[in-house]
VEXDREN-2710 file (C-alpha; in Angstrom, 1 decimal):
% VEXDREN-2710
k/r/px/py/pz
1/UNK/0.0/0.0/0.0
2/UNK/1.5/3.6/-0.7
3/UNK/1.1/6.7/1.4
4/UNK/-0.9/9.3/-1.2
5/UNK/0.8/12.4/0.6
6/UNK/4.1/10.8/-0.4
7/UNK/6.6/11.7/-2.8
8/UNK/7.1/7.9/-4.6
9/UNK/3.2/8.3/-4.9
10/UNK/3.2/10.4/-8.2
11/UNK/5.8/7.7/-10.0
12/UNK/4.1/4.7/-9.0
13/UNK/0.6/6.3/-9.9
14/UNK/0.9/6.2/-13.7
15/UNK/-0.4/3.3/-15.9
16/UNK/3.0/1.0/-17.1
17/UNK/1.1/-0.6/-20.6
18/UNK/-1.7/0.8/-23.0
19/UNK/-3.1/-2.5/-22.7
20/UNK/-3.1/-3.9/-19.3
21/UNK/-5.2/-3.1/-16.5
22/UNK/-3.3/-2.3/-13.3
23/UNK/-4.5/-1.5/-9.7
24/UNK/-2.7/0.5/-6.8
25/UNK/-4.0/0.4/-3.4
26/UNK/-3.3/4.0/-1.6
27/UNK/-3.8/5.1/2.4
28/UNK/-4.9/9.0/2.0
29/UNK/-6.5/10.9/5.2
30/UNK/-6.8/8.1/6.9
31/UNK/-9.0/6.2/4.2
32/UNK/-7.8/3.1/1.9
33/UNK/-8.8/3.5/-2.0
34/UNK/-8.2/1.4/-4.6
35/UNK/-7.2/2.9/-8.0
36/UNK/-7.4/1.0/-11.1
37/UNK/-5.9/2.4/-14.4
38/UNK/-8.3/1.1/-17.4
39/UNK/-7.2/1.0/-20.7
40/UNK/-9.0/2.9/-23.6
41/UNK/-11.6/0.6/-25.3
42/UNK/-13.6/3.6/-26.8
43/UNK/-11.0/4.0/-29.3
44/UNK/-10.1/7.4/-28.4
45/UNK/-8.0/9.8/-30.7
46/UNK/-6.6/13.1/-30.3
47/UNK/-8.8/14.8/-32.7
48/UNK/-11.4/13.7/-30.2
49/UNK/-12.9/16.7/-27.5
50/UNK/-11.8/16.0/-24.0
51/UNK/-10.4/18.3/-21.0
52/UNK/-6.9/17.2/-22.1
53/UNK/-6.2/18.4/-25.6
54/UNK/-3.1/17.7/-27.5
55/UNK/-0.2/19.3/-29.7
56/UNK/0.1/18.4/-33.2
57/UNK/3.7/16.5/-32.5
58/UNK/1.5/14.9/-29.5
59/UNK/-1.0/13.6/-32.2
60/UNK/2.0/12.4/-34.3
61/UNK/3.3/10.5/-31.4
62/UNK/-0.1/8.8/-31.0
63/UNK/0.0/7.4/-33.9
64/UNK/3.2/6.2/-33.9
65/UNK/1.4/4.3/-30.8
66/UNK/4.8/6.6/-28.3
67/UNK/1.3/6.9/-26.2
68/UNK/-2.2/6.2/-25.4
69/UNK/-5.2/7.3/-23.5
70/UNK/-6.6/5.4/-20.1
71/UNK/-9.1/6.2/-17.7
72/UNK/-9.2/5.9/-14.1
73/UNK/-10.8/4.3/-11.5
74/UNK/-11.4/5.6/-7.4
75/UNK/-13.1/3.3/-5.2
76/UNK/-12.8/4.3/-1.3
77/UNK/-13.0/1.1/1.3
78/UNK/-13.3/1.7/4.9
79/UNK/-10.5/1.9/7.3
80/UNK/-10.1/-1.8/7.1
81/UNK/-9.8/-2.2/3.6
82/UNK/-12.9/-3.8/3.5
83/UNK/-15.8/-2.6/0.9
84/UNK/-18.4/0.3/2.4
85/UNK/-21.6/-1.2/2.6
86/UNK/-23.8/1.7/2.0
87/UNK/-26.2/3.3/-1.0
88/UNK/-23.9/6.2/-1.7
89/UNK/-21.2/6.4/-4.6
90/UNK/-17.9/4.8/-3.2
91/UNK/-16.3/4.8/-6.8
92/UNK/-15.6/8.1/-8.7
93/UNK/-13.7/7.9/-12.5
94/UNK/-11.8/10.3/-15.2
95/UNK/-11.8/9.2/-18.7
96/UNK/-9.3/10.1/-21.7
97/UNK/-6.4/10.9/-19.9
98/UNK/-3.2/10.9/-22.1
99/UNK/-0.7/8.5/-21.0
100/UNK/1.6/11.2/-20.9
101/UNK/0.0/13.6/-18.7
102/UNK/0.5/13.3/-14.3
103/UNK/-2.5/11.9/-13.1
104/UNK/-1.8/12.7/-9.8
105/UNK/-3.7/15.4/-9.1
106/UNK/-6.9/14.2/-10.9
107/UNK/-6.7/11.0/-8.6
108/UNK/-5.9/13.1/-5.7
109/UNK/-9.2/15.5/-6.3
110/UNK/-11.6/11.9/-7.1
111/UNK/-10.3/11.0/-3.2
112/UNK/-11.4/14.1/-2.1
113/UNK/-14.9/13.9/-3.8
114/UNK/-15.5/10.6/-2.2
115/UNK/-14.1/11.7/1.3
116/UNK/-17.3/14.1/1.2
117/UNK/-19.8/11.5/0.6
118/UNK/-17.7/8.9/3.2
119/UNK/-16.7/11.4/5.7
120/UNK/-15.1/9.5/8.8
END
């Protein structure tokens, strides 16, 4: 499990293969989440509209397959680890996020959203 507040957190928080799934379990004010990188299955491009547009050398890249786009996944568990057993949201996502961008701070604000509706 990796501390969120820590330093090793943004490195190990990236997804390693366009074509894999991965999960990372994180401890973040005093709550355990599980995030899970997805890969793109919606056959995203560049010329696309999303919150993260791209250079034309960026595009080029793309293609050349240098990188791709993911989404991600935020579930929050209770203290334990264990799964929340309640009728509220415990899972919160971001979709068409360039391989190449920090995803930190999107993952970081998703924890935060579900730390309102699961407050201690």
């Amino acid at each position: 499990m990796i501390d969120l507040n820590t330093a090793g957190a943004r490195q190990a928080l990236r997804m390693q293969q366009p074509d894999e799934e991965m999960e990372v379990r994180v401890r973040y004010q005093g709550r355990i989440f599980d995030i899970t990188f997805l890969p793109d299955e919606d056959g995203t491009q560049p010329t696309d509209p999303n919150d993260h547009p791209v250079t034309d050398e960026q595009a080029k890249g793309w293609l050349r397959g240098e990188w791709w786009y993911h989404h991600i996944m935020v579930h929050i568990r209770n203290h334990d680890g264990s799964e929340i057993d309640d009728v509220k949201a415990t899972c919160d996502s971001y979709s068409c996020l360039p391989s190449f961008s920090e995803p930190y701070d999107i993952i970081v604000r998703l924890c935060d959203e579900l730390l309102k509706e699961h407050p201690f």
